[in-house]
Backbone as numpy.savetxt, mean C-alpha at the origin, in Angstrom:
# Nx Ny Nz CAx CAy CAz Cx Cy Cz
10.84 -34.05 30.71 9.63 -33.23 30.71 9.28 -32.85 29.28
8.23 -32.87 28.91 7.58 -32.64 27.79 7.13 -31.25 27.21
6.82 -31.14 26.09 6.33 -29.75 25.78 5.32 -29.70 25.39
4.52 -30.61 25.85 2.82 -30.70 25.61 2.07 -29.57 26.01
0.66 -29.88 26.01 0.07 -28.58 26.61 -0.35 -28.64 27.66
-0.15 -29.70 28.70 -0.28 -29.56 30.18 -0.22 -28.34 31.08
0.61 -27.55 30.74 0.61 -26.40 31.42 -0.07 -25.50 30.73
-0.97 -25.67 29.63 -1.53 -24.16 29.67 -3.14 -24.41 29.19
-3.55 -25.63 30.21 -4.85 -25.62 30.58 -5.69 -24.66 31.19
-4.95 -23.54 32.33 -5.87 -22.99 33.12 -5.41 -21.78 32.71
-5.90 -20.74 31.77 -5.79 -19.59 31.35 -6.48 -18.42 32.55
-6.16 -17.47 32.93 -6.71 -16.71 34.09 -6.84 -15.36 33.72
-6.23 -14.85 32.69 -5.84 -13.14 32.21 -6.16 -13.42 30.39
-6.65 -12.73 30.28 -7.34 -12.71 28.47 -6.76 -11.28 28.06
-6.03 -10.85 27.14 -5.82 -9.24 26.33 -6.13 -9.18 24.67
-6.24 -8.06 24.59 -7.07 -8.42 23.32 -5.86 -7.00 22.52
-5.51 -7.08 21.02 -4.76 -5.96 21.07 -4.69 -6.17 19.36
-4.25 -5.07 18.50 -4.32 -5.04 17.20 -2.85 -4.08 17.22
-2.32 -4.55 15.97 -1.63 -3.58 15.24 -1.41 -3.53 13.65
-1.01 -2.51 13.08 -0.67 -2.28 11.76 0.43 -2.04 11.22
0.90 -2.39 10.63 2.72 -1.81 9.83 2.62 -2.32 8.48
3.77 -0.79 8.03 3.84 -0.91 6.46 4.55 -1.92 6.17
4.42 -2.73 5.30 5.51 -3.64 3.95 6.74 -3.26 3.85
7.75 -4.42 4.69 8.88 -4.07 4.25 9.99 -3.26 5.22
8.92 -2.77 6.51 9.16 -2.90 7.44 9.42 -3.67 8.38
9.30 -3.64 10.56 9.41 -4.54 11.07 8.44 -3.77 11.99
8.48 -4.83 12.86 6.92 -5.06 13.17 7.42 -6.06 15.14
6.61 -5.15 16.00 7.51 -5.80 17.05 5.87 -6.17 17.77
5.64 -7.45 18.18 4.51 -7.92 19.12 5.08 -8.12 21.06
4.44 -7.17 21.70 4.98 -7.31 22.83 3.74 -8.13 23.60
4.40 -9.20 24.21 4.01 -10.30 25.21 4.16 -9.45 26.50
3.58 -10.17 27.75 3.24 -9.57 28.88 4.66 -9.23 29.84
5.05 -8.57 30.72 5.84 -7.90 31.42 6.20 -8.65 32.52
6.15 -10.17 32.54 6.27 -10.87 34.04 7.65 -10.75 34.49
7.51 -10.91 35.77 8.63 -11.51 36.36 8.84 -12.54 36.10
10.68 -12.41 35.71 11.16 -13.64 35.01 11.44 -14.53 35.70
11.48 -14.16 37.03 11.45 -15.45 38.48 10.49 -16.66 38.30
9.21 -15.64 37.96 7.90 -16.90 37.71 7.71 -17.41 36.38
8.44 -16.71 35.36 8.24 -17.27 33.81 8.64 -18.78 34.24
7.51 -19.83 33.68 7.54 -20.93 33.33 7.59 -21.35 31.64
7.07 -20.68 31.21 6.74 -21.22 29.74 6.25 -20.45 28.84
6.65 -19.87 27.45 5.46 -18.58 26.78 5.89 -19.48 25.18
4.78 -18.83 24.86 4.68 -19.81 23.03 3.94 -19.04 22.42
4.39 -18.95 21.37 3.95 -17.81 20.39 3.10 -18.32 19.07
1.84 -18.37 18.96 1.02 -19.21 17.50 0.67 -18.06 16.66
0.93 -18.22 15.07 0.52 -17.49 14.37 -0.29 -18.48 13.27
-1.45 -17.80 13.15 -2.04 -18.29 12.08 -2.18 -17.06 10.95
-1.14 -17.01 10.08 -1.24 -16.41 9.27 -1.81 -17.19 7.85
-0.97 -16.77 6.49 -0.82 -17.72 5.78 0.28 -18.94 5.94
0.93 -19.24 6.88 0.90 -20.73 7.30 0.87 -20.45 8.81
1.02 -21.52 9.71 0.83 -21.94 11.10 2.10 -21.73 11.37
2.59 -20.96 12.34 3.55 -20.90 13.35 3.91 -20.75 14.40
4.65 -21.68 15.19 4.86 -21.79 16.10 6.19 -21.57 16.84
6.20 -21.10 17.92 7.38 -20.70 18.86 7.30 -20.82 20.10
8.39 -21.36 21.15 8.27 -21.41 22.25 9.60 -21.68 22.80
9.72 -21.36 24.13 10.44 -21.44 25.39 10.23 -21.58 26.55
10.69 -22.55 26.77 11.05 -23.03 28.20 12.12 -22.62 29.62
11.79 -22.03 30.36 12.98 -21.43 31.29 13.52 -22.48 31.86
12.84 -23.58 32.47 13.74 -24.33 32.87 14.57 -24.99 32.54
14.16 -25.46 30.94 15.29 -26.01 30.27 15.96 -25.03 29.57
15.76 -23.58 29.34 16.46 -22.63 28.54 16.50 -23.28 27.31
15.70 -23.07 27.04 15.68 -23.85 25.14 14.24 -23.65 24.55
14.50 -22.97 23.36 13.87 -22.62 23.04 13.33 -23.42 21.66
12.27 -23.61 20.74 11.79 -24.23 19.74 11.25 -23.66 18.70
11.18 -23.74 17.44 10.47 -23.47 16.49 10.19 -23.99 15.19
8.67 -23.95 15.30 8.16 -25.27 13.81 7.28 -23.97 12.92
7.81 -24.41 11.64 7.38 -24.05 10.81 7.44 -22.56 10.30
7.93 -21.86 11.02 8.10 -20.18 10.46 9.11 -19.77 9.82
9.05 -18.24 9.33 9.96 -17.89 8.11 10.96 -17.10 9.09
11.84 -17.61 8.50 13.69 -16.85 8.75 13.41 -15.50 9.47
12.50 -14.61 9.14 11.99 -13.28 9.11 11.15 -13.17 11.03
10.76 -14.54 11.26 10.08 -14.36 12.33 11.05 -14.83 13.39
11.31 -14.30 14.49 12.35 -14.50 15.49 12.05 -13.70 16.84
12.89 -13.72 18.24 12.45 -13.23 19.30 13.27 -12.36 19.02
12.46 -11.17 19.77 13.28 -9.71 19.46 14.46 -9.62 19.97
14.44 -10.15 21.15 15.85 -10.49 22.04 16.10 -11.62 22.13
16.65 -12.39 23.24 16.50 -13.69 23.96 15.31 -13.49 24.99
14.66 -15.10 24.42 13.21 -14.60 25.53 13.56 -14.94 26.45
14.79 -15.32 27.12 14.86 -15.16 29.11 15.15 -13.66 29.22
15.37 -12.99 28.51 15.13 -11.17 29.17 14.03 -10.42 28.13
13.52 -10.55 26.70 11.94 -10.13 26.37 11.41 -10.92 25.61
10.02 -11.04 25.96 9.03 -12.32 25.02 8.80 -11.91 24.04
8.90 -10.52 23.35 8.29 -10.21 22.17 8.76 -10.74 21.18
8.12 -10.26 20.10 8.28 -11.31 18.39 8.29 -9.68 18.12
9.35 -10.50 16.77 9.69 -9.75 15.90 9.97 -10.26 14.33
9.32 -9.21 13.84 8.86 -9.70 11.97 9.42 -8.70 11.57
10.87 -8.86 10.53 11.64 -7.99 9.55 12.37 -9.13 8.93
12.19 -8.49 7.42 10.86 -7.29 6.91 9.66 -8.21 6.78
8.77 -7.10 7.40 6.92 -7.44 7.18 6.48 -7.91 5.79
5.88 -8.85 5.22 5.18 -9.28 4.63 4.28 -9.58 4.19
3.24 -9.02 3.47 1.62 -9.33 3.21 1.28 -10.64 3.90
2.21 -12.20 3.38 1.44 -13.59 4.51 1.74 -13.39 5.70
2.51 -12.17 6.64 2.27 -12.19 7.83 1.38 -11.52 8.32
0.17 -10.48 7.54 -1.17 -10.30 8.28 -1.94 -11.62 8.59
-2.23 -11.76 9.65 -3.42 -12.72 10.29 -3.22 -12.28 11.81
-3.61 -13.65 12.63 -3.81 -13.42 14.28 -2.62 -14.21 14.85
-2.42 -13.88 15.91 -1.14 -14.20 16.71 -1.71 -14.43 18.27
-0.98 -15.28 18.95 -1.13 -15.52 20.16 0.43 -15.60 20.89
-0.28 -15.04 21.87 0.90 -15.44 23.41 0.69 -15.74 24.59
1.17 -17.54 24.74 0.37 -17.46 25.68 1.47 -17.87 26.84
1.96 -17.30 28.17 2.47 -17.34 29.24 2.18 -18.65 29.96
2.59 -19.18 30.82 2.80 -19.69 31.77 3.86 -19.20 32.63
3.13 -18.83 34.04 3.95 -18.61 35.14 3.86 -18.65 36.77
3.96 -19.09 37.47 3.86 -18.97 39.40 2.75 -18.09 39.58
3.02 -17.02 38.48 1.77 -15.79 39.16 0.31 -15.90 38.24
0.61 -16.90 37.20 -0.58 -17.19 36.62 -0.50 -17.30 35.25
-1.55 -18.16 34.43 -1.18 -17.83 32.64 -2.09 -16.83 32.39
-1.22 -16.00 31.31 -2.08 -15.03 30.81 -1.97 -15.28 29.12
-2.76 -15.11 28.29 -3.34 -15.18 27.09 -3.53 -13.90 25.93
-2.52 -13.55 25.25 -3.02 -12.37 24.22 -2.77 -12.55 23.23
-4.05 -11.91 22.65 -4.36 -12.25 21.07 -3.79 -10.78 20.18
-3.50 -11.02 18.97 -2.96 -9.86 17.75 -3.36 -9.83 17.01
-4.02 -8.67 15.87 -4.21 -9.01 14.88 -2.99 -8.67 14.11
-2.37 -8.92 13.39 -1.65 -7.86 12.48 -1.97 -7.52 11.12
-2.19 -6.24 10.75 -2.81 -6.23 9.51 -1.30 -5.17 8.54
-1.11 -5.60 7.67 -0.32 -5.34 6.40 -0.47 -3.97 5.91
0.43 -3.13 6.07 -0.44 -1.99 4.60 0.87 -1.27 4.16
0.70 -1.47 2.70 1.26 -1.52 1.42 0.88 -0.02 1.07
1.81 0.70 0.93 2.21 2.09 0.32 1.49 2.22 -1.40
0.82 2.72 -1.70 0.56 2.12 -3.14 1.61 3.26 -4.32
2.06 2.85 -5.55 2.61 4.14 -6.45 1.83 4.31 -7.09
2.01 6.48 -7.43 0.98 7.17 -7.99 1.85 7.32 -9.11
0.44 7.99 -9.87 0.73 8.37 -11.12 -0.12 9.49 -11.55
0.19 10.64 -12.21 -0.97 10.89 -12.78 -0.65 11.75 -14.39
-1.36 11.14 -15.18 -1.55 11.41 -16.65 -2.63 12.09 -17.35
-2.23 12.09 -18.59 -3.51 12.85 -19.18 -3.11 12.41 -20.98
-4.92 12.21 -21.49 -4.65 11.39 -22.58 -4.69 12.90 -23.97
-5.00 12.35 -25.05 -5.24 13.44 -26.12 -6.76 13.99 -26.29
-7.72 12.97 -25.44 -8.97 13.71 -25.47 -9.22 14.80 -24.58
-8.03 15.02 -23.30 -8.49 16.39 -22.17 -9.06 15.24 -21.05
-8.22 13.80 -20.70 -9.19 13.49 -19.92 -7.60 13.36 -18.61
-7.68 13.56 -17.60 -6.87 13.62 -16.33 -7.05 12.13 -15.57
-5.90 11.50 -15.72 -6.03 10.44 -15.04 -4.86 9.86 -13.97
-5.70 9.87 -12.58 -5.02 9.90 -11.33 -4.93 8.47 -10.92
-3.69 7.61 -10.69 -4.05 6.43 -10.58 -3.01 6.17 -9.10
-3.08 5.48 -8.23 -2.31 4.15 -6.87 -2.69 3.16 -7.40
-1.18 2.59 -7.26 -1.30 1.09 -7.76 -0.78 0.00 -6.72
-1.74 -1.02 -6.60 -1.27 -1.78 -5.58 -1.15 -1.52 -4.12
-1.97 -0.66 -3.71 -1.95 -0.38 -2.55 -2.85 -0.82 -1.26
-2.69 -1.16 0.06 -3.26 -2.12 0.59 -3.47 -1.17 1.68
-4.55 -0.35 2.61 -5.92 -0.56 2.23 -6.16 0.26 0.87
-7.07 -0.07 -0.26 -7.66 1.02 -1.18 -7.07 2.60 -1.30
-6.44 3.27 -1.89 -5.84 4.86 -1.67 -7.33 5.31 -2.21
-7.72 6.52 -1.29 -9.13 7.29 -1.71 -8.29 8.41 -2.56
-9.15 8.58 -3.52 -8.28 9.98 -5.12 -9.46 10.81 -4.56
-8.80 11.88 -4.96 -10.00 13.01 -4.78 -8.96 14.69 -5.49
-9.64 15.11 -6.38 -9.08 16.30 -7.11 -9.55 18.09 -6.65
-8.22 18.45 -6.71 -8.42 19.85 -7.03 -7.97 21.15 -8.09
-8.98 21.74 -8.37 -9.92 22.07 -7.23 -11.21 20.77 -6.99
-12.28 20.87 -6.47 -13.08 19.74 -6.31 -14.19 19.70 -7.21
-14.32 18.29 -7.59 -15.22 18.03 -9.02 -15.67 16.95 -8.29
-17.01 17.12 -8.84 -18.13 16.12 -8.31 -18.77 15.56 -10.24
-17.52 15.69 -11.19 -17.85 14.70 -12.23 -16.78 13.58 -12.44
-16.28 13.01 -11.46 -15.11 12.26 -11.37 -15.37 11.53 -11.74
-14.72 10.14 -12.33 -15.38 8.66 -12.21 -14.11 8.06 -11.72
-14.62 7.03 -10.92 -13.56 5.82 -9.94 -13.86 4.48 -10.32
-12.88 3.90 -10.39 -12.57 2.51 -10.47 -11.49 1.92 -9.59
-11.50 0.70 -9.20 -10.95 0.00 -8.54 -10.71 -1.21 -8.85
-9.86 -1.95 -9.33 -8.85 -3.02 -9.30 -8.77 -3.96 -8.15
-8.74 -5.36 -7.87 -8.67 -6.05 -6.94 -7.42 -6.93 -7.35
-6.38 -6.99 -6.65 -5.61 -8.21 -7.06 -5.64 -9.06 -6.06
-4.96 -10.33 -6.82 -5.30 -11.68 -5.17 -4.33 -11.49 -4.26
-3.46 -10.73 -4.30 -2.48 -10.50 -3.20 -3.56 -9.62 -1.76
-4.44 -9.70 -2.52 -4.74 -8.16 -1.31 -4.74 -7.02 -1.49
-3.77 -6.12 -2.13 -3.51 -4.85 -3.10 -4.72 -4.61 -3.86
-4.83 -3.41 -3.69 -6.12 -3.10 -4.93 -5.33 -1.47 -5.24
-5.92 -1.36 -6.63 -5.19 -0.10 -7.66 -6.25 0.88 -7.95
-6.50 1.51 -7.40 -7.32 3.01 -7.52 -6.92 3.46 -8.94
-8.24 4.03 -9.42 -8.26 5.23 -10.72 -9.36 6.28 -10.28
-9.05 7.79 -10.66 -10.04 8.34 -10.51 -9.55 9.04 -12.38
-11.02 9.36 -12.99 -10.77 9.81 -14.57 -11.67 11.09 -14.07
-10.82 12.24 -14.86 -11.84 13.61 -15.22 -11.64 14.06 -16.30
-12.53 15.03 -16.48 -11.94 16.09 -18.19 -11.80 16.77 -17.86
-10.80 17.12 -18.60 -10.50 18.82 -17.94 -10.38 19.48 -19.30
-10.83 19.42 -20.59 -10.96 19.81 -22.18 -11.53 21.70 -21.65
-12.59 21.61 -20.70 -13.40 22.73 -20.90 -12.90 23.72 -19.22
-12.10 23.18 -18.66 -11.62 23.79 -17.73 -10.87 24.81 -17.76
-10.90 26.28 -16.88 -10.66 27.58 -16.80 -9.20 27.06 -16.36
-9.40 26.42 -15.30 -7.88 25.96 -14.49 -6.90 25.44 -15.51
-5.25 25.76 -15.67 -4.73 25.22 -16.31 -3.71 24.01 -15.70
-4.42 23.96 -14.31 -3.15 22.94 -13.96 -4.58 22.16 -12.70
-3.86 20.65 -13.54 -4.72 19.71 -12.17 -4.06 18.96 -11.63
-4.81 19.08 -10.26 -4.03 18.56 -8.99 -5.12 17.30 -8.75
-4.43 16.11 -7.98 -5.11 14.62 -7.54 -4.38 14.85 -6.38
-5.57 14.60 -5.58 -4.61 14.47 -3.70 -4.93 12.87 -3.86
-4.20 12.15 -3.13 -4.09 10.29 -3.11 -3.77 10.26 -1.16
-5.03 9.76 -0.58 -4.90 9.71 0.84 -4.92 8.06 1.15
-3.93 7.28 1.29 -3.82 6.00 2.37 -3.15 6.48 3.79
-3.25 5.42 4.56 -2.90 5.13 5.75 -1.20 5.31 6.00
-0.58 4.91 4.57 0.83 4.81 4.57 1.75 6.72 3.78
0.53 7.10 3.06 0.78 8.26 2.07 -0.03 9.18 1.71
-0.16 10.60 2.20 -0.85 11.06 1.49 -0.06 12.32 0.93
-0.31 12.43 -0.71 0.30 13.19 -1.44 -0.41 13.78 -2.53
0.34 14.86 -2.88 -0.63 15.46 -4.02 0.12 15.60 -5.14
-0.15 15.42 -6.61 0.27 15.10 -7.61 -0.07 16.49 -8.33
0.72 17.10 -9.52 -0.10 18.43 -10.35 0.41 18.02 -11.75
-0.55 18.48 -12.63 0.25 18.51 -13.98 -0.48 19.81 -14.72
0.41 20.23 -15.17 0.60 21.40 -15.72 -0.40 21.08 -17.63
-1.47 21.10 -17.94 -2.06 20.71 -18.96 -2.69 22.01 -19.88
-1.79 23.10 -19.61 -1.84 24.29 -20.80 -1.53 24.00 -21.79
-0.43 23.13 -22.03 0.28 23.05 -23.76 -0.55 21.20 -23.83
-1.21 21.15 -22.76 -1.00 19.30 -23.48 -2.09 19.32 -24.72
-3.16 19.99 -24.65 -3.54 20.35 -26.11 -3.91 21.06 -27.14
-2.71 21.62 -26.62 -2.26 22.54 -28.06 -1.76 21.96 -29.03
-1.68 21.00 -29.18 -1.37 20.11 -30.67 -2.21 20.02 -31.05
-3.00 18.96 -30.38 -4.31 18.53 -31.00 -5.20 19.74 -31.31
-5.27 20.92 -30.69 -6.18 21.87 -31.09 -6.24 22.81 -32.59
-4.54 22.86 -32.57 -3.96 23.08 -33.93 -4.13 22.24 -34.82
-3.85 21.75 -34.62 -4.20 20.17 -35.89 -5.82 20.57 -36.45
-6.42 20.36 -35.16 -7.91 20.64 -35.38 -8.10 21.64 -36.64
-7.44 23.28 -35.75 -8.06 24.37 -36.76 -6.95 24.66 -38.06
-6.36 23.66 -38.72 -5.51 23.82 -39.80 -6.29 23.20 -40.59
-6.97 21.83 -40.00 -7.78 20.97 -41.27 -9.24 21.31 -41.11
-9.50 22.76 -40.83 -10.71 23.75 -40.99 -10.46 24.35 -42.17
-9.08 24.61 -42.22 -8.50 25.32 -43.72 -8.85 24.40 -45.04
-9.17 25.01 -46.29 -9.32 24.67 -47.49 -8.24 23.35 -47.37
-9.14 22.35 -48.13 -7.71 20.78 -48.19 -6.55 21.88 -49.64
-7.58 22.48 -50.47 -6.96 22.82 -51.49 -5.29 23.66 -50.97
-5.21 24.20 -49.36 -4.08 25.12 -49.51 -3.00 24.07 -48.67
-3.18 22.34 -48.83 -2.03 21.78 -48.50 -1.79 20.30 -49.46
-0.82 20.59 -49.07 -0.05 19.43 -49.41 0.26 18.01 -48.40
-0.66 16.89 -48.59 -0.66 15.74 -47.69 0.43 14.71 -47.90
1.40 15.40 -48.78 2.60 14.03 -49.15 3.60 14.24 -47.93
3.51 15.21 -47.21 4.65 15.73 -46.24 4.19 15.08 -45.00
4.40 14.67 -43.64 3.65 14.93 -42.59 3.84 15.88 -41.76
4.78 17.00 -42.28 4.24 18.29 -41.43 3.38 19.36 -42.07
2.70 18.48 -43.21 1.65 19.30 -43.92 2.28 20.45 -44.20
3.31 20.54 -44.81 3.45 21.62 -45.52 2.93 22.28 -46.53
2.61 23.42 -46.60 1.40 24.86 -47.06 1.65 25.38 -47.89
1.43 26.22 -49.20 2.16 27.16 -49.71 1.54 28.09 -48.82
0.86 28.62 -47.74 1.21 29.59 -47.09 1.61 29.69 -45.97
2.58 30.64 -45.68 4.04 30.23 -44.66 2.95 31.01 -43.60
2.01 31.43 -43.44 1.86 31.96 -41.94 0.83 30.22 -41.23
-0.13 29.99 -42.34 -0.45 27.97 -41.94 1.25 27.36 -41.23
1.97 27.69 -42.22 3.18 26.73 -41.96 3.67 26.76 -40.39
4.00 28.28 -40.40 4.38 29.08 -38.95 3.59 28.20 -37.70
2.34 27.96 -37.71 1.50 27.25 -36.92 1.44 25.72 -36.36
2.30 25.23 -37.98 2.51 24.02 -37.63 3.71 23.69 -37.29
4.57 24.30 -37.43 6.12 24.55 -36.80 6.36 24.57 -35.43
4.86 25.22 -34.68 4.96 25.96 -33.64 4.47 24.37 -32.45
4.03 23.47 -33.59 2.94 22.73 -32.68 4.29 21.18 -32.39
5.11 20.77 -33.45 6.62 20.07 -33.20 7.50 20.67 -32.52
């Protein structure tokens, strides 16, 4: 007897079904609930990034598989459950999946999507001009940035890589801000977290620097680089800023 597709000409039951899981995880596709009296035949097609295939036969108890990764396997033995199982999950295993039954009580047919999503890592910095920068990197769907308290002078950018991953930035200033500490909330599907940085002292260097070379050039000395002064209360200032 053959393993053609003779038997799964007359499809009678259609299901339609989606799921999602993080990267790196596992990921379980459950096939239909028959009685294993009438299981004749179930085969599992994935068209992801490559074609795979799986199947079993009850009468011969033997089971087959072309072309899939080490990672894809039956959760159990499929003479007691049909489901598939993917560990660990992988970005080329988002695509569509099929299962299709043969049995006494009828074939039934269900489709999967599985879609991927990737945790992205945050960050958030701040440069010497006063500007706050909230960044996810690599994260699959898009991480939405959004700051508090709430500023409607944000600017966003977004990154596309060919994996699928895309890297969020949101940029603000915060030079003229009352608040001394800014917060970035970062919301995906896999994370949502809030980031703070404490930006009271971040420019106080630069601000010092500023109001020392307001002072006469005549009351320093530029051979040093801590600009040393003959007057020790200038000096005191710049002591204060290393």
């Amino acid at each position: 007897v053959g393993w053609g597709p003779g038997l799964l000409d007359l499809v009678l039951n259609v299901e339609v079904g989606s799921s999602a899981c993080g990267r790196g995880i596992g990921a379980v596709l459950n096939c239909s609930s028959i009685s294993k009296l009438s299981l004749l035949m179930v085969t599992w097609k994935m068209k992801s990034s490559t074609s795979c295939f799986l199947a079993y036969r009850r009468d011969l108890n033997e089971s087959r598989m072309l072309n899939c990764s080490e990672r894809v396997m039956w959760k159990y033995s499929p003479d007691h459950d049909l489901a598939l199982r993917i560990y660990p999950v992988d970005l080329n295993d988002e695509g569509n999946y099929t299962c299709e039954i043969v049995s006494s009580e009828g074939n039934f047919l269900f489709f999967f999507s599985l879609n991927v999503i990737v945790p992205p890592t945050l960050s958030l910095t701040s440069d010497k001009n006063g500007v706050a920068v909230c960044q996810a990197t690599a994260g699959k769907p898009a991480a939405k940035i959004s700051w508090i308290p709430a500023s409607n002078h944000s600017v966003e950018k977004y990154v596309h890589h060919f994996n699928g991953t895309v890297t969020s930035f949101s940029y603000i200033s915060w030079v003229n801000s009352t608040h001394p500490n800014v917060t970035c909330l970062v919301t995906h599907p896999a994370v949502n977290q809030t980031l703070s940085l404490d930006l009271s002292g971040s420019f106080q260097w630069e601000l010092t620097w500023i109001s020392i070379l307001r002072y006469k050039s005549s009351l320093f000395s530029f051979s040093d680089p801590c600009l040393i002064s003959s007057d020790r209360e200038v000096l005191s200032a710049v002591e204060i800023c290393f």
